[in-house]
BATISE-915071 format. One record per residue (C-alpha): residue number from 1; residue in one letter; chain; x, y, z. Coordinates in pm, whole numbers, plus 50000, padded with zeros to 5 digits. Example, Ala and Ser with C-alpha at 12.3 -4.5 7.8 and 13.67 -1.06 7.14 Angstrom:
% residues 2
<pt><nr>1</nr><rest>a</rest><kette>A</kette><px>51230</px><py>49550</py><pz>50780</pz></pt>
<pt><nr>2</nr><rest>s</rest><kette>A</kette><px>51367</px><py>49894</py><pz>50714</pz></pt>
***
This chain:
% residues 69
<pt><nr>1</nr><rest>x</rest><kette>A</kette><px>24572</px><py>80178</py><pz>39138</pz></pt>
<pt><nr>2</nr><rest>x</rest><kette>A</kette><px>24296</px><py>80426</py><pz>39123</pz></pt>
<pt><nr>3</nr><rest>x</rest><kette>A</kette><px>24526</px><py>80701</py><pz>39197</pz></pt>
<pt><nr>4</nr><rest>x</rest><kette>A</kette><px>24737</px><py>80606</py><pz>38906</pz></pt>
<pt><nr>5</nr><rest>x</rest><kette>A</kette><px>24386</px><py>80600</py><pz>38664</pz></pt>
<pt><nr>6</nr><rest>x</rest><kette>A</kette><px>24286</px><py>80928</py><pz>38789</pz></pt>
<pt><nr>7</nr><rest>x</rest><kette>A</kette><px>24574</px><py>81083</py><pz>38733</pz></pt>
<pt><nr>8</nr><rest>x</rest><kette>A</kette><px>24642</px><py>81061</py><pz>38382</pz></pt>
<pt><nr>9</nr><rest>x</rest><kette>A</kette><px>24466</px><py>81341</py><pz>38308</pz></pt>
<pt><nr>10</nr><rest>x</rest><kette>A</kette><px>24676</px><py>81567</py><pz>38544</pz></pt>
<pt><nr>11</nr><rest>x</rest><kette>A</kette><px>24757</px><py>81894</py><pz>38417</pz></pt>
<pt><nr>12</nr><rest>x</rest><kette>A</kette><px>25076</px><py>81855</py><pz>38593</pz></pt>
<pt><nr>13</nr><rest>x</rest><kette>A</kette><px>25147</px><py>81520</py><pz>38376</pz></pt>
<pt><nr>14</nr><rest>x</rest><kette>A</kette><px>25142</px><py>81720</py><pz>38027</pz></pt>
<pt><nr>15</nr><rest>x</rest><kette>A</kette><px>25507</px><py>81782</py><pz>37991</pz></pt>
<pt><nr>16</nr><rest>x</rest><kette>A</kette><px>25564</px><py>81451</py><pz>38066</pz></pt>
<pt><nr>17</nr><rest>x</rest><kette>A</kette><px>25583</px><py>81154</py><pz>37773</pz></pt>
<pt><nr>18</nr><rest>x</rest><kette>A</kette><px>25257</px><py>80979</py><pz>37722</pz></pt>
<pt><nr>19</nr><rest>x</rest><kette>A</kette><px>25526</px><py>80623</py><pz>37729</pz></pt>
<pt><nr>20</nr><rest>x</rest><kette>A</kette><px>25690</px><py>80777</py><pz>38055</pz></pt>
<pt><nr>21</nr><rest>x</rest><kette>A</kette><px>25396</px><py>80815</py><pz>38272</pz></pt>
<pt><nr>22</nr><rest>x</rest><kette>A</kette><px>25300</px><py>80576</py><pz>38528</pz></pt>
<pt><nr>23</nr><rest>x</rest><kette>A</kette><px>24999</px><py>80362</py><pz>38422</pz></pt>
<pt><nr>24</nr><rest>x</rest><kette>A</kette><px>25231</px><py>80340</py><pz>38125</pz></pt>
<pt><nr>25</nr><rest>x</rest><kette>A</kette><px>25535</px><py>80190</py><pz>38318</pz></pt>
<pt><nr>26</nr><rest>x</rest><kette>A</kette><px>25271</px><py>79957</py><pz>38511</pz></pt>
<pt><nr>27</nr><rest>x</rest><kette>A</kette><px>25143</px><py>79838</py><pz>38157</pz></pt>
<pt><nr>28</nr><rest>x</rest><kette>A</kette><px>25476</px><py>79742</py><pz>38024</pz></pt>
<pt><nr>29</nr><rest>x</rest><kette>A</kette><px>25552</px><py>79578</py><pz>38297</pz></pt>
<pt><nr>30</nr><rest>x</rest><kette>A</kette><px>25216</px><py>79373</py><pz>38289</pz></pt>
<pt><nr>31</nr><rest>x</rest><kette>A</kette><px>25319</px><py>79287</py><pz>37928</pz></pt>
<pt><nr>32</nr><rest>x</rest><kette>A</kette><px>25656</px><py>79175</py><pz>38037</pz></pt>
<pt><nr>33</nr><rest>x</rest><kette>A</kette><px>25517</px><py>78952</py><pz>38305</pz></pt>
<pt><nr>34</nr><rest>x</rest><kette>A</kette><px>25293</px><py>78796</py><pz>38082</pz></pt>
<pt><nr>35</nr><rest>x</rest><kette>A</kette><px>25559</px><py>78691</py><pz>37793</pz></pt>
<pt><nr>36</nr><rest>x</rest><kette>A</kette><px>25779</px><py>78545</py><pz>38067</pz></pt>
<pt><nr>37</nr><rest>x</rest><kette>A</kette><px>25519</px><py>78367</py><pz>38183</pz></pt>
<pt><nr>38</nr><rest>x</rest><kette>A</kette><px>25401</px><py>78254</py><pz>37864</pz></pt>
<pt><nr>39</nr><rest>x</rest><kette>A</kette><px>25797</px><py>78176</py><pz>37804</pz></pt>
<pt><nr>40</nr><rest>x</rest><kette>A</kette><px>25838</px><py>77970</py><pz>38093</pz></pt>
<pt><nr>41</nr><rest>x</rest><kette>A</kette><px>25521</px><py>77761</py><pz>38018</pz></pt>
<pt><nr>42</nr><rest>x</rest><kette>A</kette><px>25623</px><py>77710</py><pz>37641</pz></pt>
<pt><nr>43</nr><rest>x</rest><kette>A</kette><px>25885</px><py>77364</py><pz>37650</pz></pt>
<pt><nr>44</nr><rest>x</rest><kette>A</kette><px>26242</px><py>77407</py><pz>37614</pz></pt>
<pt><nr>45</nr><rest>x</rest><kette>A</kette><px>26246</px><py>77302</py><pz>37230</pz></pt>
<pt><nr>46</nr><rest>x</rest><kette>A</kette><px>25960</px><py>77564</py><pz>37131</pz></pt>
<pt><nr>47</nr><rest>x</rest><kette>A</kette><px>26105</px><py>77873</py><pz>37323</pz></pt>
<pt><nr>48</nr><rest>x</rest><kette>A</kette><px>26309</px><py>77924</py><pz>37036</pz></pt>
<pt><nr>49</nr><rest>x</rest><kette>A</kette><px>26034</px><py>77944</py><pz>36767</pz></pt>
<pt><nr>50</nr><rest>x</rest><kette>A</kette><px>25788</px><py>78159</py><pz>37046</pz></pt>
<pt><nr>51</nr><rest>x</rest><kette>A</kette><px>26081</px><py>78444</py><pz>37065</pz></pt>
<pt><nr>52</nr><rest>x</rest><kette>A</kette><px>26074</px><py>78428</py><pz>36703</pz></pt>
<pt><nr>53</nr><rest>x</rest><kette>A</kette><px>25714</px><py>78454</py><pz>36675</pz></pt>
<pt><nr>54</nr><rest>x</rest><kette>A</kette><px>25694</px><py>78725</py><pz>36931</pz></pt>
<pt><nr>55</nr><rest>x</rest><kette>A</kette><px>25918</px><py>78924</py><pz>36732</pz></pt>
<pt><nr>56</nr><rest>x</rest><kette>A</kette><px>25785</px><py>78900</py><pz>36444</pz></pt>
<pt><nr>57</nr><rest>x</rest><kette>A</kette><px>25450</px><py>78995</py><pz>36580</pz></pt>
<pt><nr>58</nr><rest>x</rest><kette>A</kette><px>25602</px><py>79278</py><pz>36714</pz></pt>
<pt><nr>59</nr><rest>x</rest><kette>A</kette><px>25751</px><py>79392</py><pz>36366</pz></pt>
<pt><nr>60</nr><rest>x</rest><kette>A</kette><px>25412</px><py>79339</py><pz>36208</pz></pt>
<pt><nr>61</nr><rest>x</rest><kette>A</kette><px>25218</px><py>79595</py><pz>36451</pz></pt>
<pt><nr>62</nr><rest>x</rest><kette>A</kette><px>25525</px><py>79851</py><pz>36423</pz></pt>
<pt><nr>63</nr><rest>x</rest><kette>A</kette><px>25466</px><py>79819</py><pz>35997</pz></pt>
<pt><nr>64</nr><rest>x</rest><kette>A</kette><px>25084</px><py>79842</py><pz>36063</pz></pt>
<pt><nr>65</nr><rest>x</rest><kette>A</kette><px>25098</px><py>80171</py><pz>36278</pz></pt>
<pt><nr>66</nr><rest>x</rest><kette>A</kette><px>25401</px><py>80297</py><pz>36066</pz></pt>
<pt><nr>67</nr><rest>x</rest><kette>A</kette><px>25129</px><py>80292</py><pz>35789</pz></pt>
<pt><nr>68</nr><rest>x</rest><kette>A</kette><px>24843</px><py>80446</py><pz>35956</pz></pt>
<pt><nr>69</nr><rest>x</rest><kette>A</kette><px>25023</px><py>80765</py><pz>36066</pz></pt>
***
């Protein structure tokens, strides 16, 4: 872990995506754990409206940064 922390700043990582790098892959994957988690927790006749939900979450913060750039 602290090797992945400390080496963000790696001139060797520059040509390399800012999504692509490690800590990034280990982030996603956190995220991913976390919604399946929170999916498998959530009863049978919610999991429907949650996937919505997360979606539509996930379309409001792509409009929201689409607007700040």
């Amino acid at each position: 872990m602290l090797w992945l922390s400390m080496c963000q700043t790696s001139n060797a990582l520059d040509p390399i995506a800012a999504n692509s790098r490690p800590w990034a892959k280990v982030e996603k994957f956190w995220r991913f754990c976390q919604l399946y988690g929170d999916y498998q927790a959530t009863s049978p006749s919610l999991r429907r409206q949650l996937a919505i939900n997360i979606e539509q979450d996930r379309d409001k913060a792509k409009s929201c940064s689409m607007l700040s750039r």
